[in-house]
N, C-alpha and C positions, 0 to 999 in steps of 0.2 A: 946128875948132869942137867936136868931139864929145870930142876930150883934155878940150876947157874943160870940161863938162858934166861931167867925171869929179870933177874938184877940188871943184864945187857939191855934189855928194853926199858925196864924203868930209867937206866943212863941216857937213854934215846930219848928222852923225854927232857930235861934240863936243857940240851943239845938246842931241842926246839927253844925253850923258852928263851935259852940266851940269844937265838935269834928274832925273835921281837924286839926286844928293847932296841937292836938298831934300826929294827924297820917303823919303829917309835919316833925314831928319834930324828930319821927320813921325810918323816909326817911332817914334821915341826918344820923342817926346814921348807917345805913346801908350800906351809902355810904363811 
């Protein structure tokens, strides 16, 4: 059970990443 738990938090990590790119892309428009 606790392996499982490991893979849920590495999914929590893309989760972040794919929120960059819009706050990228927020940037840009502000510049």
């Amino acid at each position: 059970p606790t392996v499982n738990r490991q893979p849920s938090t590495a999914n929590r990590q893309p989760s972040s990443v794919n929120c960059l790119p819009p706050t990228a892309l927020r940037s840009y428009q502000s510049l």
